[in-house]
C-alpha positions as CSV (number, residue, x, y, z in Angstrom):
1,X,-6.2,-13.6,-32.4
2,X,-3.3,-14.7,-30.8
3,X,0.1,-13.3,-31.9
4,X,2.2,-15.1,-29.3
5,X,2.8,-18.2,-28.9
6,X,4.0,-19.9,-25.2
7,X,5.1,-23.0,-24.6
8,X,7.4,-24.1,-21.6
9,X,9.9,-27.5,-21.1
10,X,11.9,-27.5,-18.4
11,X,11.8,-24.1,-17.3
12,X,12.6,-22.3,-20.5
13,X,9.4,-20.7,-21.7
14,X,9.8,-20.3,-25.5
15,X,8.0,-16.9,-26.8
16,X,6.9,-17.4,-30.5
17,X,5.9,-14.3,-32.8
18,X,3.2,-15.6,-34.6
19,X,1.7,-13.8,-37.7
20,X,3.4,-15.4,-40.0
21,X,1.1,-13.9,-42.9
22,X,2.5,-10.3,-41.9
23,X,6.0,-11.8,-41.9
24,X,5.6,-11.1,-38.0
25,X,6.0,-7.6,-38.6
26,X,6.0,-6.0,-35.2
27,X,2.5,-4.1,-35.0
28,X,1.3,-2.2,-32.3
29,X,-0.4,-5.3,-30.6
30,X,2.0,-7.3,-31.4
31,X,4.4,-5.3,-29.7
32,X,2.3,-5.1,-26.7
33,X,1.5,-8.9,-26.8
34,X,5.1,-10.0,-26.3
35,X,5.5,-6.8,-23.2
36,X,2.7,-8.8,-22.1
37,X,4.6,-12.1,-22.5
38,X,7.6,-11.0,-21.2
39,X,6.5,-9.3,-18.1
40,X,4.4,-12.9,-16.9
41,X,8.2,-14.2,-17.6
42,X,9.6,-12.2,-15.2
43,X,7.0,-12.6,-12.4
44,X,6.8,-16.7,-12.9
45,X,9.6,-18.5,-10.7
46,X,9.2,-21.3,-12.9
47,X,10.2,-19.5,-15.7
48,X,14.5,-20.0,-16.1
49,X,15.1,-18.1,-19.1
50,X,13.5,-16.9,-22.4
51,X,13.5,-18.2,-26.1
52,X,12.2,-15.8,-28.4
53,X,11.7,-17.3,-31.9
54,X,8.6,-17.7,-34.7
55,X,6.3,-18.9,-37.0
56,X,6.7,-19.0,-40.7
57,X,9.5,-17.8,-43.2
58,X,10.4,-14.9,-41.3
59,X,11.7,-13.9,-37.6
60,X,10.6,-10.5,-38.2
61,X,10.4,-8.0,-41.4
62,X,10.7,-4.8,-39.0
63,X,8.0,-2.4,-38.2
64,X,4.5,-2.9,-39.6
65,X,4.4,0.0,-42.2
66,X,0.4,-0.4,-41.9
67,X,0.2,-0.4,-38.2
68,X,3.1,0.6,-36.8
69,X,4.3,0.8,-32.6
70,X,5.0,4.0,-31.4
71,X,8.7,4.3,-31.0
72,X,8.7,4.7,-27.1
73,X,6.6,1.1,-27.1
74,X,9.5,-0.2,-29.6
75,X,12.3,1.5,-27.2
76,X,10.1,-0.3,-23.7
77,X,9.8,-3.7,-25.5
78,X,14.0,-3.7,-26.7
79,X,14.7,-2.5,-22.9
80,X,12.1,-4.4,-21.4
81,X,14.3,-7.9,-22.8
82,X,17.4,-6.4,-21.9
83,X,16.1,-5.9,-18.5
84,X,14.4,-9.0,-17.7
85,X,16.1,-10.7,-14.8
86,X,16.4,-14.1,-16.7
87,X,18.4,-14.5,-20.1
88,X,16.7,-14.1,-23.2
89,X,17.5,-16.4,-26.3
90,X,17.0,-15.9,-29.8
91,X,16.1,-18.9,-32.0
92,X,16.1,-18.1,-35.9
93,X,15.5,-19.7,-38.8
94,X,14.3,-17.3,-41.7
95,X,14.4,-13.9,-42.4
96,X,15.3,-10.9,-40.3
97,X,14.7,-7.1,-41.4
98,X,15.3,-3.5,-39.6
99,X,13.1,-3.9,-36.3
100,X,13.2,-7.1,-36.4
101,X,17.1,-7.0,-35.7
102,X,16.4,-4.9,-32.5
103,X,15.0,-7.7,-31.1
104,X,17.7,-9.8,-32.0
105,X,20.1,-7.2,-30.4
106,X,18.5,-6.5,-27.0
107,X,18.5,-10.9,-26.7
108,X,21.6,-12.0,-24.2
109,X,22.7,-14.9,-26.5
110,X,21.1,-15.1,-30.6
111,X,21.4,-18.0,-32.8
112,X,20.1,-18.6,-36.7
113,X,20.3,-21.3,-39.1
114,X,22.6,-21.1,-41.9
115,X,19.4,-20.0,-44.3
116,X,18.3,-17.1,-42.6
117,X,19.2,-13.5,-43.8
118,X,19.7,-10.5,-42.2
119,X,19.5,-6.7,-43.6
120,X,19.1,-3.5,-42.4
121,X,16.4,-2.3,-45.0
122,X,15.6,1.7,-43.2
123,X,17.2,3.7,-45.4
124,X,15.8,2.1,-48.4
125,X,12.1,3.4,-47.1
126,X,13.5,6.6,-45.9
127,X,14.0,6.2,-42.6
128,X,17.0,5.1,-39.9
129,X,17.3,2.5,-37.2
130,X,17.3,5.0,-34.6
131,X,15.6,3.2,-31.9
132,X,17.2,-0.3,-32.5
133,X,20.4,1.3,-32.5
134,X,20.0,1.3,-28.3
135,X,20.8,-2.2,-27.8
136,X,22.8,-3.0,-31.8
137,X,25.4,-0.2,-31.0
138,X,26.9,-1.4,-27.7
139,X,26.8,-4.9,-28.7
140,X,27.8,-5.2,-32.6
141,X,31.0,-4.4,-34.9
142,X,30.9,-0.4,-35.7
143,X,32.5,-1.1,-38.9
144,X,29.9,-4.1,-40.4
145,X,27.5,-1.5,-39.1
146,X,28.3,1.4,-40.9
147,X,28.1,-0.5,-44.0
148,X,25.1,-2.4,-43.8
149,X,23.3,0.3,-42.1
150,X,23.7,2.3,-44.7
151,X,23.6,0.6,-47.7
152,X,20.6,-1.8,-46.6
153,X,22.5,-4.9,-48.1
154,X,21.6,-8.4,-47.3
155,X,23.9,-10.4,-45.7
156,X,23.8,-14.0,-44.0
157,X,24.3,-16.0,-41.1
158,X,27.8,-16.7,-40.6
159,X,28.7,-12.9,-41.5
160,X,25.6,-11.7,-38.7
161,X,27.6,-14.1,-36.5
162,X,31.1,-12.4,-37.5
163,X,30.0,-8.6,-36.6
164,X,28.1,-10.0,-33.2
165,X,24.8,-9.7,-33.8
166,X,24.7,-13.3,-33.6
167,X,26.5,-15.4,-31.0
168,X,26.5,-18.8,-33.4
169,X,25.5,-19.8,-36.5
170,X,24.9,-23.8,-37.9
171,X,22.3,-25.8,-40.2
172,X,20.3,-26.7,-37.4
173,X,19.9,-24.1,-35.3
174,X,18.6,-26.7,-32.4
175,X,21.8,-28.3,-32.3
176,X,23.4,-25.0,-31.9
177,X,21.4,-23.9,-28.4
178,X,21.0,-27.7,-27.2
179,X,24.4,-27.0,-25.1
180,X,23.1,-22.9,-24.4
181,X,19.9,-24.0,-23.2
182,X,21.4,-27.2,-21.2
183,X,24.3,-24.7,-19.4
184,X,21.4,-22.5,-18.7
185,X,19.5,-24.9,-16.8
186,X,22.5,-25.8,-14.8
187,X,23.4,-22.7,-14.0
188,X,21.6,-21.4,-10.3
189,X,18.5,-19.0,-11.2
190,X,19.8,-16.2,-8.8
191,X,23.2,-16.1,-10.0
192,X,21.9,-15.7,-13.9
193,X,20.1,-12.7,-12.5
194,X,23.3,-11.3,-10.9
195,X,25.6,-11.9,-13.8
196,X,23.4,-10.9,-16.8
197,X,22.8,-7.2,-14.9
198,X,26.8,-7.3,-14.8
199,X,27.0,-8.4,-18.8
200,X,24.1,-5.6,-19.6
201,X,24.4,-2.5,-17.6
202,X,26.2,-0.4,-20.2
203,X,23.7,-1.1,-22.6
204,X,20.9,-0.3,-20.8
205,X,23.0,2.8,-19.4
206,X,22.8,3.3,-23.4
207,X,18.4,3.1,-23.2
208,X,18.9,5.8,-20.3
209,X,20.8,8.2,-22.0
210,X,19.5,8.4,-25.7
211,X,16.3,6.4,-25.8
212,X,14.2,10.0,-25.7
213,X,16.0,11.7,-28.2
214,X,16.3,8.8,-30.4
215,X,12.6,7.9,-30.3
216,X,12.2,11.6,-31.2
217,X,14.3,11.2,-34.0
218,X,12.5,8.2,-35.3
219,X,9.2,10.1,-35.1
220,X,10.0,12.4,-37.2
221,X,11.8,10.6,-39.5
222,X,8.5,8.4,-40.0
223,X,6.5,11.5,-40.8
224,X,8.9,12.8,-43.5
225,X,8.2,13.3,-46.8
226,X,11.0,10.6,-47.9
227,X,9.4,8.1,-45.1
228,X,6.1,8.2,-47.1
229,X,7.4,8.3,-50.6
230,X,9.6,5.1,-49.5
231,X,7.0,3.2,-47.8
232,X,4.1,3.7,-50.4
233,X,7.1,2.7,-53.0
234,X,7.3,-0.8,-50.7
235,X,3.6,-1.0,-50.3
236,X,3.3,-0.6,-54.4
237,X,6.4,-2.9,-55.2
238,X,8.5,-0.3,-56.7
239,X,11.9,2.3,-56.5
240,X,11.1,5.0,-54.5
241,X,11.6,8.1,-56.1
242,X,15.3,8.6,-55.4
243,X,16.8,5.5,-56.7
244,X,19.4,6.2,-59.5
């Protein structure tokens, strides 16, 4: 089964994640589906940039608790978009949870309609957005962060687009890109190269430095005691043992 969709107008090949009965939960092959995806992106000269966007209610609940990437794929994928030679564009319009933000994060330009939600839900299974944190920490407000981070609160659109981890918000998200997505095929396919390795070497300076010990840290964090007590607690639709 398929859990990428590909379609391509006018040189923008628009990636889909599409499992929407998982809430496109980024599994293991899903992971390594969109790698796949991504990599014929960046070999195709017909490709001039990316959208990444999906199926169904939700853009992405995070990791899939039942089958779950190994944080070193999660890291390659984030860098892996950050990297790619053509600019990569996020189209949302649902719900967006812990992993799923990374990818939101490591796109050059993100935009959501005004119904889509946003939260930060790790610490509410036990864990921590370690690996995410690579491309969100460069590229967000550190203060926004430090709250929803660690209070897992959901918040929407307009206040994602506030703290950067969006770069617009509007009812229809379409209307939002159609000038992004028309500059973007004005603009000479070289030169986008050159000027999005300008707009993201410190971030992937970041991946360089910290993506070992922070896929470390994930790992174990995901093998804690807490980790399982919080994810069978989501699995079985109830508090986790700590809530007071």
């Amino acid at each position: 089964m398929t859990l990428v969709g590909r379609t391509r107008a006018r040189g923008v090949e628009t990636l889909s994640l599409d499992a929407p009965h998982h809430r496109n939960a980024l599994s293991a092959a899903l992971v390594g589906e969109l790698a796949d995806a991504l990599a014929d992106c960046a070999g195709d000269g017909g490709v001039r940039a990316v959208v990444l966007t999906h199926t169904g209610t939700a853009f992405s609940a995070g990791a899939d608790l039942r089958d779950p990437p190994a944080p070193e794929a999660l890291a390659a994928l984030l860098r892996q978009i950050v990297a790619l030679g053509k600019p990569v564009v996020a189209r949302v319009t649902g719900h967006v949870r812990a992993g799923g933000l990374g990818l939101l994060a490591a796109c050059d330009i993100a935009a959501a309609s005004h119904d889509a939600t946003f939260a930060f839900t790790e610490v509410r299974i036990g864990v921590a957005p370690a690996v995410i944190s690579l491309p969100l920490l460069p590229r967000a407000d550190p203060r926004a962060l430090a709250r929803y981070c660690l209070t897992g609160e959901r918040f929407g659109a307009a206040e994602a687009a506030r703290i950067g981890l969006l770069t617009a918000a509007g009812d229809d998200v379409d209307t939002v890109l159609e000038p992004v997505l028309d500059g973007l095929r004005r603009a000479a396919p070289h030169a986008l190269a050159e000027t999005k390795r300008l707009l993201t070497a410190k971030v992937l300076q970041t991946f360089d430095l910290e993506a070992g010990d922070l896929t470390g840290l994930s790992a174990r964090l995901f093998a804690s005691a807490d980790a399982r007590e919080g994810m069978t607690a989501f699995l079985e639709r109830r508090d986790p043992a700590w809530v007071l």
